[in-house]
FILUMMAR-765346 format. One record per residue: x, y, z of N, C-alpha, C in turn; residue number from 0; residue in one letter. Coordinates in nm, 4 decimals, decimal comma. Layout:
<pts>
<pt n_c1="X" n_c2="Y" n_c3="Z" ca_c1="X" ca_c2="Y" ca_c3="Z" c_c1="X" c_c2="Y" c_c3="Z" pos="NUM" code="A"/>
...
</pts>
This chain:
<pts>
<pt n_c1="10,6566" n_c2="11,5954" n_c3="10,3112" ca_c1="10,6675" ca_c2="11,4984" ca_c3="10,4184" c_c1="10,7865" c_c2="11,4081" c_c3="10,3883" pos="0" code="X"/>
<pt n_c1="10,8572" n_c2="11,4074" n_c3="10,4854" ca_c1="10,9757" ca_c2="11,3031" ca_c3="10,4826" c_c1="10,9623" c_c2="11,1473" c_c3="10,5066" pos="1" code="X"/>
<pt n_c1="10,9676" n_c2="11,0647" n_c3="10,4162" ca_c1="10,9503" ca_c2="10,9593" ca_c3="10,4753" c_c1="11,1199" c_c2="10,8614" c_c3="10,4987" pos="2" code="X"/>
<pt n_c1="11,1191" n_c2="10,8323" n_c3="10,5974" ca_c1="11,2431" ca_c2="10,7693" ca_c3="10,6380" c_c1="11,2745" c_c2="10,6109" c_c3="10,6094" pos="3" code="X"/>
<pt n_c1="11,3656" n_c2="10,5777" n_c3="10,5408" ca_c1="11,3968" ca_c2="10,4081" ca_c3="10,4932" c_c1="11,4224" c_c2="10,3474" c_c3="10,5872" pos="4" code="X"/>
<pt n_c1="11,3779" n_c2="10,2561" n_c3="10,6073" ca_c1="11,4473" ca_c2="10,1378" ca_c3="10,6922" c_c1="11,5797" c_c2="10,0761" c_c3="10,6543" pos="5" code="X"/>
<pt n_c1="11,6881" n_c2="10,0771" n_c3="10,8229" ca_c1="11,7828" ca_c2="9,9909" ca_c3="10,8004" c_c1="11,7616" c_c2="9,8658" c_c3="10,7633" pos="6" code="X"/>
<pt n_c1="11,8649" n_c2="9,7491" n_c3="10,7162" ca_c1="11,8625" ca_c2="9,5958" ca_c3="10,6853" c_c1="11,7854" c_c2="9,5264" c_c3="10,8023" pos="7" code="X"/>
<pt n_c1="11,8530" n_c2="9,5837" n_c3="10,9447" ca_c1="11,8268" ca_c2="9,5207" ca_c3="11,0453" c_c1="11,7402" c_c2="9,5589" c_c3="11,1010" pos="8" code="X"/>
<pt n_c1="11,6189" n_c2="9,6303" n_c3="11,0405" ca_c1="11,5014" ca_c2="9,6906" ca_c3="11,0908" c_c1="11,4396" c_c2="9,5768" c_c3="10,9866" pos="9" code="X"/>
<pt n_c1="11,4356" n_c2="9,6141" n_c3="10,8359" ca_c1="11,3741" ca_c2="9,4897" ca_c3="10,7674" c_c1="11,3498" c_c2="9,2888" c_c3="10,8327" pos="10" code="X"/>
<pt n_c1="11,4535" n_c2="9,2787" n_c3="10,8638" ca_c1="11,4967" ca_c2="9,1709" ca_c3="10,9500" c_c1="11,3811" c_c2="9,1385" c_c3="11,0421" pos="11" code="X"/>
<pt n_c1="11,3914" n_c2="9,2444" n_c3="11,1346" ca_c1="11,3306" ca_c2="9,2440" ca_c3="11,2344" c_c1="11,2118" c_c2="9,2171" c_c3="11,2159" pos="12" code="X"/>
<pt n_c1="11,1182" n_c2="9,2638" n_c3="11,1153" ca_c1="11,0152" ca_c2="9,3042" ca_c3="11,0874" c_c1="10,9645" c_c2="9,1900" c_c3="11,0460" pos="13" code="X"/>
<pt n_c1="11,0149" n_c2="9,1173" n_c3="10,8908" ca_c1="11,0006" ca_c2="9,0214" ca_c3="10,8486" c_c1="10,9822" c_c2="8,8865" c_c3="10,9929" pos="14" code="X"/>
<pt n_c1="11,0949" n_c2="8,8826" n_c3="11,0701" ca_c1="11,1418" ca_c2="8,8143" ca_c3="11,1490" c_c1="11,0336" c_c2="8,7184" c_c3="11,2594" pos="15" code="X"/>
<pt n_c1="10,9297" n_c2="8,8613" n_c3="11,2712" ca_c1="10,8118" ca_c2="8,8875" ca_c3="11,3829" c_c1="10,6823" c_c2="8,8622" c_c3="11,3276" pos="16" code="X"/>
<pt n_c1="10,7068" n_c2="8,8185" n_c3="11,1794" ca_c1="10,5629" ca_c2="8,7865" ca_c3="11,1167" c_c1="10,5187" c_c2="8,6387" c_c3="11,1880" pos="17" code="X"/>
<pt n_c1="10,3652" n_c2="8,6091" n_c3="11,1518" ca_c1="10,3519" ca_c2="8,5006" ca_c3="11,2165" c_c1="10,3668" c_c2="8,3764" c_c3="11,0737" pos="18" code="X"/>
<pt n_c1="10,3724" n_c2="8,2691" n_c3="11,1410" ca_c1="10,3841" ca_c2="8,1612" ca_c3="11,0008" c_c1="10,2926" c_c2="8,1424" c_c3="10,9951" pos="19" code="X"/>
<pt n_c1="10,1859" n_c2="8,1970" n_c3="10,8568" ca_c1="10,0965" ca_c2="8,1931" ca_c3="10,8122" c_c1="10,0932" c_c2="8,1987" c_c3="10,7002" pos="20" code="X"/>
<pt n_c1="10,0337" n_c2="8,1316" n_c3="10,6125" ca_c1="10,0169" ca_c2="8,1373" ca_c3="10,4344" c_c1="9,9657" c_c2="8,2317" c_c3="10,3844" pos="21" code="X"/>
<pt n_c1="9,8410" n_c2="8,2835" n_c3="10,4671" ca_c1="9,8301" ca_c2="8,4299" ca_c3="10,4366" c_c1="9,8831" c_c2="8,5618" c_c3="10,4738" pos="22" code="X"/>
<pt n_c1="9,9599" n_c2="8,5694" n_c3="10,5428" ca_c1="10,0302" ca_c2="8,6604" ca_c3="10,5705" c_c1="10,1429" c_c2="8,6867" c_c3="10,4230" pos="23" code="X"/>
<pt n_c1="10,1366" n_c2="8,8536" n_c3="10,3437" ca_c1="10,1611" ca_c2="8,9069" ca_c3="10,2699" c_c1="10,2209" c_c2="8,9922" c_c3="10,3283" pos="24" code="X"/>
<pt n_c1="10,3502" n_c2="9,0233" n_c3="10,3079" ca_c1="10,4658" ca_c2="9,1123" ca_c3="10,3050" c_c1="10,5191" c_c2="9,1757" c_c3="10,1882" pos="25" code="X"/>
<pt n_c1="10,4688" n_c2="9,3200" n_c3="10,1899" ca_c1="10,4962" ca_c2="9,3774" ca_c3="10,0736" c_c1="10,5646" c_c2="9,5573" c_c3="10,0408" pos="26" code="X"/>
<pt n_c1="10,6330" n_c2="9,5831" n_c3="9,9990" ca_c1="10,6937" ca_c2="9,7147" ca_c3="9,9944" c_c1="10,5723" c_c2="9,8282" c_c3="10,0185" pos="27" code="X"/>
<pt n_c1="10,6170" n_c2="9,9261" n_c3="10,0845" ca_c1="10,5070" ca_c2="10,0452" ca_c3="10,1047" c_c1="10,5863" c_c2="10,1746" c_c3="10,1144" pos="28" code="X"/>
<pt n_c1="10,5851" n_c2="10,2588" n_c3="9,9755" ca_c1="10,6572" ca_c2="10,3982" ca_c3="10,0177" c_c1="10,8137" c_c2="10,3640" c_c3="10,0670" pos="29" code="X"/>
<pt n_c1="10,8725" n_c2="10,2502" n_c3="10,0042" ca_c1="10,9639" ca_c2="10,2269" ca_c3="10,0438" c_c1="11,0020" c_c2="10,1711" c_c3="10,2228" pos="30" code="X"/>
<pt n_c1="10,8996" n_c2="10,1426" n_c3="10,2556" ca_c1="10,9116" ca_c2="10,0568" ca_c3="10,3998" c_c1="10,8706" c_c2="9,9002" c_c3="10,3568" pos="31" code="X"/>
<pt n_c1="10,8053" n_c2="9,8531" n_c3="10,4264" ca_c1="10,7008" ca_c2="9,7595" ca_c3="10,4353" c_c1="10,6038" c_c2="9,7704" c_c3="10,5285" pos="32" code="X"/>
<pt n_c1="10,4900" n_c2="9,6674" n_c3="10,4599" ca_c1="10,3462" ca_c2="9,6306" ca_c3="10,5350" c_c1="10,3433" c_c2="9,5120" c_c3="10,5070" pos="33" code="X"/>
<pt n_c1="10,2338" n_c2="9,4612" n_c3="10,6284" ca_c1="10,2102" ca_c2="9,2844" ca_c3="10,6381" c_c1="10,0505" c_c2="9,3247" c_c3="10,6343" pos="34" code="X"/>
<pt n_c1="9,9957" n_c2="9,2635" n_c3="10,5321" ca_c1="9,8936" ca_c2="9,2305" ca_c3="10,5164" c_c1="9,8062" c_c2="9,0901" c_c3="10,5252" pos="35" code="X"/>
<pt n_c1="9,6628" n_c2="9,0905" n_c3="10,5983" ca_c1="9,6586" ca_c2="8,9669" ca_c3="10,5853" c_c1="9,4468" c_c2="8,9962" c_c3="10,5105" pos="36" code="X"/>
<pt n_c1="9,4090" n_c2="8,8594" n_c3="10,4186" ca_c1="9,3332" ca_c2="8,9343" ca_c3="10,3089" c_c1="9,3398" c_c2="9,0726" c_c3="10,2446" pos="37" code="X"/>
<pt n_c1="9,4155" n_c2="9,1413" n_c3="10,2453" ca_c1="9,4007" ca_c2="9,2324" ca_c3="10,2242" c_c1="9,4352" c_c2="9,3622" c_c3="10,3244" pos="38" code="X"/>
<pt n_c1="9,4552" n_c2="9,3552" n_c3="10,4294" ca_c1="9,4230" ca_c2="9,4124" ca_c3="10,5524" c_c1="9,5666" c_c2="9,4387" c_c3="10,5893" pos="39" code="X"/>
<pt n_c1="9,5844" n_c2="9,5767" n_c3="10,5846" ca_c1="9,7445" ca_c2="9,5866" ca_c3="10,6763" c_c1="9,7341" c_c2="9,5508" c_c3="10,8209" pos="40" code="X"/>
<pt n_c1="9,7930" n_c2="9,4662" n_c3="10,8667" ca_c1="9,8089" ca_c2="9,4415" ca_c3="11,0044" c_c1="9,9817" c_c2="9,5257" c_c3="11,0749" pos="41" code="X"/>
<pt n_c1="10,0474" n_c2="9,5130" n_c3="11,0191" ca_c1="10,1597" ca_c2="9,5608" ca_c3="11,0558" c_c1="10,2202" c_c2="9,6400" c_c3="10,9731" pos="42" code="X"/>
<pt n_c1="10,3140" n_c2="9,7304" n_c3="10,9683" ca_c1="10,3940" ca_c2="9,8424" ca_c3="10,9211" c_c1="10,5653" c_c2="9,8336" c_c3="10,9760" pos="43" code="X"/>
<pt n_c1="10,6307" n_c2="9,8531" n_c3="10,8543" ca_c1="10,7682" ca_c2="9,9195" ca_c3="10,9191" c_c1="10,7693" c_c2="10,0703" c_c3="10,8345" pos="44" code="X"/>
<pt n_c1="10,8322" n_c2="10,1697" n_c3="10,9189" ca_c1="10,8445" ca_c2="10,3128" ca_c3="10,9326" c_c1="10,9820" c_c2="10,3542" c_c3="10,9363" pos="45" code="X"/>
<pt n_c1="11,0651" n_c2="10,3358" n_c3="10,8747" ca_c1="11,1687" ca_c2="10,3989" ca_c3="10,8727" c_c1="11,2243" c_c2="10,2337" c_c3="10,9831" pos="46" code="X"/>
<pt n_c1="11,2658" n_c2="10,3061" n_c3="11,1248" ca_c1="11,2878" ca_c2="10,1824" ca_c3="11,2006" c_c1="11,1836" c_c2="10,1052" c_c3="11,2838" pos="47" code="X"/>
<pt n_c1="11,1193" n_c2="10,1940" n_c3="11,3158" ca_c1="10,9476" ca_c2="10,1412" ca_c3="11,4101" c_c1="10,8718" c_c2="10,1026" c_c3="11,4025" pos="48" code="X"/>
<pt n_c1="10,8138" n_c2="9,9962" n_c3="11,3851" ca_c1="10,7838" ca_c2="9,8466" ca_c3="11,4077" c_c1="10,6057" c_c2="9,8975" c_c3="11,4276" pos="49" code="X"/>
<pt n_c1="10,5472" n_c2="9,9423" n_c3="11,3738" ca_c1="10,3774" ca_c2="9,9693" ca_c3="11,4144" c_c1="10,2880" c_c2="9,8010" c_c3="11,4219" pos="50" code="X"/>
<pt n_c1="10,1805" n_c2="9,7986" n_c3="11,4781" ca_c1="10,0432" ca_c2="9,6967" ca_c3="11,4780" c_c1="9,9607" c_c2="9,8020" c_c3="11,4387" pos="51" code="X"/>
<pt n_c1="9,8542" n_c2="9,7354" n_c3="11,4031" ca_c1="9,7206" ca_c2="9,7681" ca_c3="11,4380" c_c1="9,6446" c_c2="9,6901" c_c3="11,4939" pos="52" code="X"/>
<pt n_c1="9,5819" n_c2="9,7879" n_c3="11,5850" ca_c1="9,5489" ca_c2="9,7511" ca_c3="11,7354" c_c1="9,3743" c_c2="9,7448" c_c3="11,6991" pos="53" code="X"/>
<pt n_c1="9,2471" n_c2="9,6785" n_c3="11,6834" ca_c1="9,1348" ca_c2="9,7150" ca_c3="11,6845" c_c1="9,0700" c_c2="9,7349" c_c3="11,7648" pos="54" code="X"/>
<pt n_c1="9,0704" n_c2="9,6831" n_c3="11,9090" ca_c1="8,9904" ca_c2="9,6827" ca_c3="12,0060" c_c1="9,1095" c_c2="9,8008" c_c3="12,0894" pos="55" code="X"/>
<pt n_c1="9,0061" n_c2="9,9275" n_c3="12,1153" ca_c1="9,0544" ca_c2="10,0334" ca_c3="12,1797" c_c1="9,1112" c_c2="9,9960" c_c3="12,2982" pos="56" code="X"/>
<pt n_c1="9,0476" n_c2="9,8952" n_c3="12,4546" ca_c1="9,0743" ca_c2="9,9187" ca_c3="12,5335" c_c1="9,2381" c_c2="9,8165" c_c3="12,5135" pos="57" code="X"/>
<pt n_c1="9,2482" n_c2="9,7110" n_c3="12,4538" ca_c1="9,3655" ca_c2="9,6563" ca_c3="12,3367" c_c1="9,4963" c_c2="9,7760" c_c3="12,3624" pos="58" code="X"/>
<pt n_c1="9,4455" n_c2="9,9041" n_c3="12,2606" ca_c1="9,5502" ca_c2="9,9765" ca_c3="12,1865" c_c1="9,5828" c_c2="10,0777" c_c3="12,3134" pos="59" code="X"/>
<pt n_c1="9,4724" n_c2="10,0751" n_c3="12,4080" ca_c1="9,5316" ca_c2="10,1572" ca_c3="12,5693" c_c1="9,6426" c_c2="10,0995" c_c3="12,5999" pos="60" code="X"/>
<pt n_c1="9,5778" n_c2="9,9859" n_c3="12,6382" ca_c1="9,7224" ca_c2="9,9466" ca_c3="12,6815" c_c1="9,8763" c_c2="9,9686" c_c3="12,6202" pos="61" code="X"/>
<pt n_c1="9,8254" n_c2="9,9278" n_c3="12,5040" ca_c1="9,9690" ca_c2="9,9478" ca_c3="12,4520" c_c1="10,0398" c_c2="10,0296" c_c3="12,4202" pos="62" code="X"/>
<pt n_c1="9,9507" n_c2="10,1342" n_c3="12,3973" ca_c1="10,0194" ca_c2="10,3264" ca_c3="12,4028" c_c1="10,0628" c_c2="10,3178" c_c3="12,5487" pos="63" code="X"/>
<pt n_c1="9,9854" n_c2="10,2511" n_c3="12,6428" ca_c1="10,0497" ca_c2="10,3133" ca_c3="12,8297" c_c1="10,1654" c_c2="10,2709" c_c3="12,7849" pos="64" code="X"/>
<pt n_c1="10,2445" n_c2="10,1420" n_c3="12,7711" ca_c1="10,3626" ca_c2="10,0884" ca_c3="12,7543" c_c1="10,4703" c_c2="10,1866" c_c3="12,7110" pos="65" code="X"/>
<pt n_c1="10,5659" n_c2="10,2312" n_c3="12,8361" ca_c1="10,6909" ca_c2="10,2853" ca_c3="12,7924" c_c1="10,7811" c_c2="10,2453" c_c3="12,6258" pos="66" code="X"/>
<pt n_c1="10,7645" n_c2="10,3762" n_c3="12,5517" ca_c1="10,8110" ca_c2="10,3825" ca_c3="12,4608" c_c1="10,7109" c_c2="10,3346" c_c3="12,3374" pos="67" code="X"/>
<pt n_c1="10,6193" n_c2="10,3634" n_c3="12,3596" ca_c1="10,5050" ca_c2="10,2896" ca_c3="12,2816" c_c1="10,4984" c_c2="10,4412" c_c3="12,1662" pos="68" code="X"/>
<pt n_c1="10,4185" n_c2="10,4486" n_c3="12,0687" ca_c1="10,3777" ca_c2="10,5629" ca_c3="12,0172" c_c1="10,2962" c_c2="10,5389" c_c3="11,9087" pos="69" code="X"/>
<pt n_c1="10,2518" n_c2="10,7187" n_c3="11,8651" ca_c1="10,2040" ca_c2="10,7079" ca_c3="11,7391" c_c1="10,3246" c_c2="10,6344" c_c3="11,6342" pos="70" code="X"/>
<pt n_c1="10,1982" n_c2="10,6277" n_c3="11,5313" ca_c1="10,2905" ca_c2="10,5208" ca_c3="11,3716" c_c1="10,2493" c_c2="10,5396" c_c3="11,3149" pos="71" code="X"/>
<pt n_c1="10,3959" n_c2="10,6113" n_c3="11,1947" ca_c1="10,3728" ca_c2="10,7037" ca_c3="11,1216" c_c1="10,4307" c_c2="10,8236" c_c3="11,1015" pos="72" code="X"/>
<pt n_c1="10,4108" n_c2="10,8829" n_c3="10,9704" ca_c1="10,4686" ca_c2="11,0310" ca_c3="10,9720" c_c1="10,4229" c_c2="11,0952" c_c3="11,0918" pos="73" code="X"/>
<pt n_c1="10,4904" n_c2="11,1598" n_c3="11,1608" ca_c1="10,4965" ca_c2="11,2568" ca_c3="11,2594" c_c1="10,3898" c_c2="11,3978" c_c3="11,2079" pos="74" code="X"/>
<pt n_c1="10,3632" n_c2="11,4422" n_c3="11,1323" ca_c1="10,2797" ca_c2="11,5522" ca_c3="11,1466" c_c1="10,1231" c_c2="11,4257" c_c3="11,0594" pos="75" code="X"/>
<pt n_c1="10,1433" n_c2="11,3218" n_c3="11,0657" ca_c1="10,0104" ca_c2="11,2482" ca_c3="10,9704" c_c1="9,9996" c_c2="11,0964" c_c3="11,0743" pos="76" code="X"/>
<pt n_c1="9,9900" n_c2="11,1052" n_c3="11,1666" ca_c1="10,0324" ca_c2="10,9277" ca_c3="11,2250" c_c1="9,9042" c_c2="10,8517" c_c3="11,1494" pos="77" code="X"/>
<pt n_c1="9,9124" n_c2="10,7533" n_c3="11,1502" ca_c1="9,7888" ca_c2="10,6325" ca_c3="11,0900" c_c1="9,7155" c_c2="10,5568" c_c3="11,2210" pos="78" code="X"/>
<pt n_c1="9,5586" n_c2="10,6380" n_c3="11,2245" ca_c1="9,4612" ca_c2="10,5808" ca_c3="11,3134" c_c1="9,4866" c_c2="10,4184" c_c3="11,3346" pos="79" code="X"/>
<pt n_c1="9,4497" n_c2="10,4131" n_c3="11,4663" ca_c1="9,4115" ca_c2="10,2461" ca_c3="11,4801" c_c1="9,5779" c_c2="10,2200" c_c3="11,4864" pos="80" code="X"/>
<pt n_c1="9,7131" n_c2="10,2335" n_c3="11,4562" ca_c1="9,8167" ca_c2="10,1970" ca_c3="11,4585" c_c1="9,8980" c_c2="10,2114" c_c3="11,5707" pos="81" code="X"/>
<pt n_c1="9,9731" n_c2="10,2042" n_c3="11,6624" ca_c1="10,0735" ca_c2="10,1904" ca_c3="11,7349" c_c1="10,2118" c_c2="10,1474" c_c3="11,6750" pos="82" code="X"/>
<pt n_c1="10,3126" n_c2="10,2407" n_c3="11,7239" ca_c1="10,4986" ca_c2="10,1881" ca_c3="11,6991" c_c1="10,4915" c_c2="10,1410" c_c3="11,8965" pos="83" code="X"/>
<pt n_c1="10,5528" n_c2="10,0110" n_c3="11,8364" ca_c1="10,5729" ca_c2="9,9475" ca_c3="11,9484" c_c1="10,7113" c_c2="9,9767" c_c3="11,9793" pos="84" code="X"/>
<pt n_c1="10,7518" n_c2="9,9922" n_c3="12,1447" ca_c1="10,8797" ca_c2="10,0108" ca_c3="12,2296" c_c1="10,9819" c_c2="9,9574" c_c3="12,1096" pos="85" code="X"/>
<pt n_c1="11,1401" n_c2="10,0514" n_c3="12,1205" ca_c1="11,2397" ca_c2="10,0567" ca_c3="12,0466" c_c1="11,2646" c_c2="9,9751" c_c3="12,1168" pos="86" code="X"/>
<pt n_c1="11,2862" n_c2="9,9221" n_c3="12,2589" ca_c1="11,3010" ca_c2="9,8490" ca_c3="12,3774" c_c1="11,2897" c_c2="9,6579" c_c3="12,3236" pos="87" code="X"/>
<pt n_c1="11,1961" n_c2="9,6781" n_c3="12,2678" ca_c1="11,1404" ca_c2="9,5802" ca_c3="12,2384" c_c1="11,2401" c_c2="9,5354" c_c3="12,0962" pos="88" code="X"/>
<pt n_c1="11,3222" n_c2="9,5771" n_c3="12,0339" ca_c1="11,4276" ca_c2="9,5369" ca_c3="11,9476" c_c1="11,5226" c_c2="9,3845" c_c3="12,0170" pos="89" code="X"/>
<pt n_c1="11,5408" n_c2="9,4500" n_c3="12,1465" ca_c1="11,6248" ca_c2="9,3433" ca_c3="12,2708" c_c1="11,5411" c_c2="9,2164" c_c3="12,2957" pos="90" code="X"/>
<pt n_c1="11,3875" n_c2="9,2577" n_c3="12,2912" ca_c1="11,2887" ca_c2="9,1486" ca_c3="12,3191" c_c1="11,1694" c_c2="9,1029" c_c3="12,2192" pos="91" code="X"/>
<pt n_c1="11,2795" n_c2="9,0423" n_c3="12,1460" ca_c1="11,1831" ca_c2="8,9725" ca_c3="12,0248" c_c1="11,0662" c_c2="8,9281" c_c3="12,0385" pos="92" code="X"/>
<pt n_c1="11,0781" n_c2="8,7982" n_c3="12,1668" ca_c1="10,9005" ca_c2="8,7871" ca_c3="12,1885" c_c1="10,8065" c_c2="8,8480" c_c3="12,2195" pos="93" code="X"/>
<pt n_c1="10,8286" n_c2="8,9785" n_c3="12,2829" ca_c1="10,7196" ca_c2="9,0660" ca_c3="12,2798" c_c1="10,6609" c_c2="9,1041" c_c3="12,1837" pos="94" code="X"/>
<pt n_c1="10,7464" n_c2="9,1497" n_c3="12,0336" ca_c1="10,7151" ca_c2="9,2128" ca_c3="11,9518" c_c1="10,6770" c_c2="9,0989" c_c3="11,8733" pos="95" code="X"/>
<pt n_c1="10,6981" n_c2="8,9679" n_c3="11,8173" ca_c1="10,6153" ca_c2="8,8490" ca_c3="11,7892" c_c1="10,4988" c_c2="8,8486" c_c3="11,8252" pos="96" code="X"/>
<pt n_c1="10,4593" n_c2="8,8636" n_c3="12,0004" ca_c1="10,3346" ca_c2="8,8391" ca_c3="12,0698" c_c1="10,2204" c_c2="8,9431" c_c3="11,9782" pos="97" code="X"/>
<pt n_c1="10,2558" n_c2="9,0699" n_c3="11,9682" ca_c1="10,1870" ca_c2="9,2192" ca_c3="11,9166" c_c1="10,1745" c_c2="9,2161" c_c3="11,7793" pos="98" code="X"/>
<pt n_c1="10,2949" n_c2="9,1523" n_c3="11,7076" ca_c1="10,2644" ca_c2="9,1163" ca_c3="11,5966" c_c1="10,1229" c_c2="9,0482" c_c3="11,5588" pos="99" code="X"/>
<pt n_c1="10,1569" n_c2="8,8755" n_c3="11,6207" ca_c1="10,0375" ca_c2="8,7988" ca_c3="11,5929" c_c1="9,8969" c_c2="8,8018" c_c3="11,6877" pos="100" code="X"/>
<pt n_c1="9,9378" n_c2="8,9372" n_c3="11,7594" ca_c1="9,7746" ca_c2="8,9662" ca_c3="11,8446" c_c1="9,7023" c_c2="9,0567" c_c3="11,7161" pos="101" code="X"/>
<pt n_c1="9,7618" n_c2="9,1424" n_c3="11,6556" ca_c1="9,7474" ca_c2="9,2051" ca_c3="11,5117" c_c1="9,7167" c_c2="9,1480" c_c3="11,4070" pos="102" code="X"/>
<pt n_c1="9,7526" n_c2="9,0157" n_c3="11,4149" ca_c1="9,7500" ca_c2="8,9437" ca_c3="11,3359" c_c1="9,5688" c_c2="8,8775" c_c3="11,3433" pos="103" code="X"/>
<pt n_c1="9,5960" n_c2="8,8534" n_c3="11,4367" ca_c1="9,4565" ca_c2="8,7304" ca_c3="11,4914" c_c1="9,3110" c_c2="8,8703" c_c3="11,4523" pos="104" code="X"/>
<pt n_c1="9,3839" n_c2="8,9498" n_c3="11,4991" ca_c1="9,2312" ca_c2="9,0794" ca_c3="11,5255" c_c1="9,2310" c_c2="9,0910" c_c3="11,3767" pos="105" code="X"/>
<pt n_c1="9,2512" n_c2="9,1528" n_c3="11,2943" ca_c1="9,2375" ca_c2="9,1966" ca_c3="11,1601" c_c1="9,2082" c_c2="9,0752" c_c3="11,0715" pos="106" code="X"/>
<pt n_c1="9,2600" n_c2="8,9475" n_c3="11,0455" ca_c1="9,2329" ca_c2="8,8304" ca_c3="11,0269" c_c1="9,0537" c_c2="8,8231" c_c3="11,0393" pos="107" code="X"/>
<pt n_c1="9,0459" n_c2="8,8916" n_c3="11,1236" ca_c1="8,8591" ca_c2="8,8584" ca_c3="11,1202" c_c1="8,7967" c_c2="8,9598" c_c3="11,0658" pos="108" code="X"/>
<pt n_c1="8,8604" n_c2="9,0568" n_c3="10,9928" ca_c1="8,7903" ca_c2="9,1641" ca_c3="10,9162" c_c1="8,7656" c_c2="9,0428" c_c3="10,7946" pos="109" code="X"/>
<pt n_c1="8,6907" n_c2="9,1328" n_c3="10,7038" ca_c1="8,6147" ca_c2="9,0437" ca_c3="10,6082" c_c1="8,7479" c_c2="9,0883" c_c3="10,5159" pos="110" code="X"/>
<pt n_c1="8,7256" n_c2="9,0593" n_c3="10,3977" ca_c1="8,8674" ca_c2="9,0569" ca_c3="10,2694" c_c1="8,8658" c_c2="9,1808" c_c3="10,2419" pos="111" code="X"/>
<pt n_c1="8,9612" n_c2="9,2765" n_c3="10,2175" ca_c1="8,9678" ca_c2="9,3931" ca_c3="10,1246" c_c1="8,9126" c_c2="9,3492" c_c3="9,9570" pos="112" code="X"/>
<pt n_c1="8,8594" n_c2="9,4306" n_c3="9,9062" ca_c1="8,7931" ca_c2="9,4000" ca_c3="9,7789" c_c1="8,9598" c_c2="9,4541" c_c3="9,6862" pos="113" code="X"/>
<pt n_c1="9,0095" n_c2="9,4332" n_c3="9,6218" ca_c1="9,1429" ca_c2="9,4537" ca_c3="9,5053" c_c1="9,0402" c_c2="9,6107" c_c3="9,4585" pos="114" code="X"/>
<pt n_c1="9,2085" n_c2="9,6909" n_c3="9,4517" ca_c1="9,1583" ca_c2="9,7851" ca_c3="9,3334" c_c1="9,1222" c_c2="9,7707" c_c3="9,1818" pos="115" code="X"/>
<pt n_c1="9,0139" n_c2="9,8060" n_c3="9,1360" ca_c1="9,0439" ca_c2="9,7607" ca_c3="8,9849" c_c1="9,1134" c_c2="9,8806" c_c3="8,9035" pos="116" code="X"/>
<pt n_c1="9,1980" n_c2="9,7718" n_c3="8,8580" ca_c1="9,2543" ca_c2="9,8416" ca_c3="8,7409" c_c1="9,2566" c_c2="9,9439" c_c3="8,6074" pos="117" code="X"/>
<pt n_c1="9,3434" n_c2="10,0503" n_c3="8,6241" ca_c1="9,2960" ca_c2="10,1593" ca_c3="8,5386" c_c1="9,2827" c_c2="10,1588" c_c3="8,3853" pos="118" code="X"/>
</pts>
């Protein structure tokens, strides 16, 4: 499986669209990044594509209908529950802010990821 790096200005972006929150954790993944919050990936960068996770299905309808919306993720493996939001949406920052911290707010109410323990 190929996994693809992100440009500077994909990092940017990404970082850019987090919400200002103290818990919000930004951290390397496979050479991309993920935003985690307790524990909880809420967001993904993929090479250039910008994923949420979406929890409430009728939520993640919508946002797959949205031109240019997609799976997120390796292409033959995408990651359930995730959406790559419109390339479109590069031009329109506040959208991708809005999806960010709607991702943000939903997962935020999962309970904490428990830490792996150590080998």
């Amino acid at each position: 499986m190929q996994i693809p790096k992100p440009s500077d200005a994909a990092k940017e972006r990404f970082t850019s669209s987090m919400p200002d929150d103290p818990r919000v954790v930004v951290k390397p993944m496979f050479g991309n990044l993920g935003a985690f919050v307790n524990g909880n990936m809420f967001a993904g960068l993929f090479g250039d594509r910008i994923g949420v996770r979406v929890l409430d299905e009728g939520v993640r309808t919508e946002l797959e209908s949205t031109e240019g919306a997609g799976p997120f993720g390796p292409e033959e493996r995408p990651m359930g529950g995730y959406v790559s939001v419109p390339e479109a949406w590069d031009r329109e920052p506040e959208r991708l802010t809005e999806w960010v911290e709607r991702a943000f707010d939903e997962v935020a109410q999962l309970p904490p990821k428990a830490p792996k323990s150590k080998r």
